[in-house]
C-alpha positions as CSV (number, residue, x, y, z in Angstrom):
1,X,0.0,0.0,0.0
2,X,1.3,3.5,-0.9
3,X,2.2,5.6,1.6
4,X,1.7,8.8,-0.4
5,X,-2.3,8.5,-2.1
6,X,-1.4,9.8,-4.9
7,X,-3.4,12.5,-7.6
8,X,-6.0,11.1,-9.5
9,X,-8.2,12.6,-12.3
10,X,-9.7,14.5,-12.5
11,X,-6.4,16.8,-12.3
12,X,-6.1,20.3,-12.1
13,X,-5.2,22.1,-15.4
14,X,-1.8,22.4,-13.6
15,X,-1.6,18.9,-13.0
16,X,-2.8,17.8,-16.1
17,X,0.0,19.7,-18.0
18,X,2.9,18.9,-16.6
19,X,1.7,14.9,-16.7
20,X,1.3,14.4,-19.9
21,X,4.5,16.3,-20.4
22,X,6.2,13.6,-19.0
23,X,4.4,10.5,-20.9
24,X,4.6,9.5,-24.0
25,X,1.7,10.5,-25.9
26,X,-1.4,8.2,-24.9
27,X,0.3,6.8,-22.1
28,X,-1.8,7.3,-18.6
29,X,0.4,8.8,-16.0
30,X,2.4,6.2,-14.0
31,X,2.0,6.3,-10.4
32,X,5.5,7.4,-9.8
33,X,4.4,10.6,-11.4
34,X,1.4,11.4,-10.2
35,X,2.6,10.9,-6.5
36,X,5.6,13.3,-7.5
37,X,2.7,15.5,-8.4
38,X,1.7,16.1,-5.0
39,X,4.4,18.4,-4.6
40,X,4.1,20.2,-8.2
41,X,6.7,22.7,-7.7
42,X,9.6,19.8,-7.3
43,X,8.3,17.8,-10.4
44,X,8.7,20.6,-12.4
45,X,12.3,21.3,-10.8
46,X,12.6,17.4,-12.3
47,X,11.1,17.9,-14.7
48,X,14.3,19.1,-18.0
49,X,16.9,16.3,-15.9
50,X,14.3,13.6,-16.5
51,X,13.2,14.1,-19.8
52,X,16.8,14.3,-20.5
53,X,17.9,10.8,-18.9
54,X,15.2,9.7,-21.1
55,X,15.9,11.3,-24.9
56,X,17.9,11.6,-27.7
57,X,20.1,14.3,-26.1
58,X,21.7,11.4,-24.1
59,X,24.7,9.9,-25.0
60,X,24.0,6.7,-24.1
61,X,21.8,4.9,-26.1
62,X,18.4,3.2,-25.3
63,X,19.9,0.2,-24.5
64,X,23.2,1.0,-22.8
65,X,20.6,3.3,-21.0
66,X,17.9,0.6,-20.0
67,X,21.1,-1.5,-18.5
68,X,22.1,1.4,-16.1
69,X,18.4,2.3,-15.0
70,X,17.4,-1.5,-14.8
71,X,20.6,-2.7,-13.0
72,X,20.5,0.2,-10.6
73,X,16.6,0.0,-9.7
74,X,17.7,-3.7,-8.9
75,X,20.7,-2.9,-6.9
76,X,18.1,-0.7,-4.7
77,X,15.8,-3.1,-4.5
78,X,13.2,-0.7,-6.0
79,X,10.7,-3.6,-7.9
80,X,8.6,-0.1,-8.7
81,X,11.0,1.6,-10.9
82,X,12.4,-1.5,-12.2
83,X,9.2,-3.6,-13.5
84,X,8.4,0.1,-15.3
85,X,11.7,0.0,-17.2
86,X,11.2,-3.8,-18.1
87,X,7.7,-3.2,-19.2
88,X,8.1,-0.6,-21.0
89,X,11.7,-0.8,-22.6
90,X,13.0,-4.5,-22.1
91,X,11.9,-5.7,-25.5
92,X,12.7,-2.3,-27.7
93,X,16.5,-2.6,-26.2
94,X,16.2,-6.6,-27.0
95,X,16.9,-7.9,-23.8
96,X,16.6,-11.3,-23.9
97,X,14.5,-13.4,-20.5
98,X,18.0,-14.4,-19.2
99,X,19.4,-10.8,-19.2
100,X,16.0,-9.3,-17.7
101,X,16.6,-11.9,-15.0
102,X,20.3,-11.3,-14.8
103,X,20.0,-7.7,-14.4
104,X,17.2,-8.0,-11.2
105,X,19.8,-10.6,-9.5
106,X,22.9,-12.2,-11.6
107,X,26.2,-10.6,-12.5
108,X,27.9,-9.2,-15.6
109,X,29.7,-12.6,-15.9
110,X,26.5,-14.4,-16.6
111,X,26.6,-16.1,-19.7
112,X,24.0,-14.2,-21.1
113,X,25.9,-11.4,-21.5
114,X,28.5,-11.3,-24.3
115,X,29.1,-8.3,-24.8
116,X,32.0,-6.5,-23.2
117,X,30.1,-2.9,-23.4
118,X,27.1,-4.5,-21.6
119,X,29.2,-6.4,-19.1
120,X,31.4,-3.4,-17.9
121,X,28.1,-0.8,-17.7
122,X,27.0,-3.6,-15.3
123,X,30.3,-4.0,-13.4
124,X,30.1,0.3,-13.1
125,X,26.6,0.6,-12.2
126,X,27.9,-2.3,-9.5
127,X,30.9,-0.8,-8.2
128,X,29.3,2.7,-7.6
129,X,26.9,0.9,-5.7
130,X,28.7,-0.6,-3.7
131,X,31.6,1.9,-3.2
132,X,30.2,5.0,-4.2
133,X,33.7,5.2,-6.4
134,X,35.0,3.2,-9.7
135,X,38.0,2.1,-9.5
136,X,40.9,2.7,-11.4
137,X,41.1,-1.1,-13.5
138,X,37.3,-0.2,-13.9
139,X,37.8,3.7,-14.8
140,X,39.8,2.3,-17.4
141,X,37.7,-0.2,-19.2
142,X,34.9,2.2,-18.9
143,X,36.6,5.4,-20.8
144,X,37.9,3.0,-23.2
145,X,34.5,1.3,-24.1
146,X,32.7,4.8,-23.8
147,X,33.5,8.4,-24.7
148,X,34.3,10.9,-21.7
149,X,30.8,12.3,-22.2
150,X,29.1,8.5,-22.1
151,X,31.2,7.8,-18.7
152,X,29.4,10.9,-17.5
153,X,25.9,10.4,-18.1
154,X,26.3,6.7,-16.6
155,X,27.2,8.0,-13.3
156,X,24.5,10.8,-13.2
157,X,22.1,8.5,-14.6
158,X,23.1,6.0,-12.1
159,X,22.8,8.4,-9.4
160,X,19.7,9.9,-10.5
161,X,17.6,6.2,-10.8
162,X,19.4,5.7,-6.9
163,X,17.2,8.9,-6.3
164,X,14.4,7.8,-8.0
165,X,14.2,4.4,-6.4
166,X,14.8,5.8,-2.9
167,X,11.6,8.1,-3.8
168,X,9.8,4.6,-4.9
169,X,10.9,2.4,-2.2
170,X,10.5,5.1,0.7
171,X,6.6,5.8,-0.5
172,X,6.1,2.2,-0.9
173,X,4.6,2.4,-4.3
174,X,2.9,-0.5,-5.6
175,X,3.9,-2.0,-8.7
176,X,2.1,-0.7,-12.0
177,X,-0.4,-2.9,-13.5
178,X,1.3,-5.5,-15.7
179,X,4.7,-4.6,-14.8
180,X,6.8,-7.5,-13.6
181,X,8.1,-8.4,-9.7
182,X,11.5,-9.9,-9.6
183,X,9.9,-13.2,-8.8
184,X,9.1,-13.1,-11.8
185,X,12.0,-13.4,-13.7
186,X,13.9,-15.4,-10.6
């Protein structure tokens, strides 16, 4: 059960506006968003660095991306944010059953992932997770399997889905209808 009720419709012109700004065109709002919603002022303050994690103006690309948000929301334990990315991204970036499971609870030395630029995104998103820092053998491997501006939006978009998933977990959001749990891929 949610501990933060969250807006429902009928919204508020206000309300309205800035939610379908941040869906895709269609798309109901997620309850993520409409519980951010109940503080307008900071999801419009999120507002440009979330549509940005999210776009074309990223580096990264939709799959190196999905990697990063997916592993991370795992890594936090955050089942919210993470069955949204699966459900909504998981087949577009081509992950296979094997990596979805992997990514909730295996390692970048699974054999499902052959890939050395999917396997060291993994091994970063790990090590700043558990030390906060990547060290130097990592650094390395990184910055020679992405460009200097790649490295950087992996640890900002690392960071940012650790906020976002402390946001999830700490207002106990339930899961979105039809998104996975990680028993289900475990």
């Amino acid at each position: 059960m949610s501990r933060i009720d969250p807006v429902r419709a009928p919204y508020s012109h206000e309300v309205a506006a800035r939610l379908e700004a941040m869906m895709p065109p269609g798309v109901p709002p997620i309850l993520l968003f409409r519980t951010f919603a109940r503080n307008l002022p900071m999801t419009e303050a999120m507002g440009e660095w979330g549509s940005y994690e999210l776009s074309k103006r990223c580096s990264l690309s939709m799959r190196d991306r999905e990697i990063v948000i997916a592993r991370t929301c795992a890594r936090c334990r955050c089942e919210y944010e993470w069955g949204v990315h699966v459900v909504f991204y998981a087949e577009r970036v081509g992950f296979t059953p094997e990596q979805v499971a992997s990514l909730a609870v295996g390692a970048a030395s699974d054999p499902c992932w052959s890939d050395d630029r999917d396997r060291v995104l993994i091994e970063g998103v790990d090590e700043l997770f558990e030390t906060a820092h990547i060290g130097d053998e990592l650094w390395t491997r990184l910055s020679g399997t992405l460009t200097h501006e790649q490295v950087l939006d992996v640890l900002l978009m690392c960071g940012w889905y650790h906020a976002i998933c402390f946001a999830a977990n700490g207002a106990r959001l339930d899961p979105e209808v039809g998104a996975p749990r990680f028993v289900d891929v475990v």
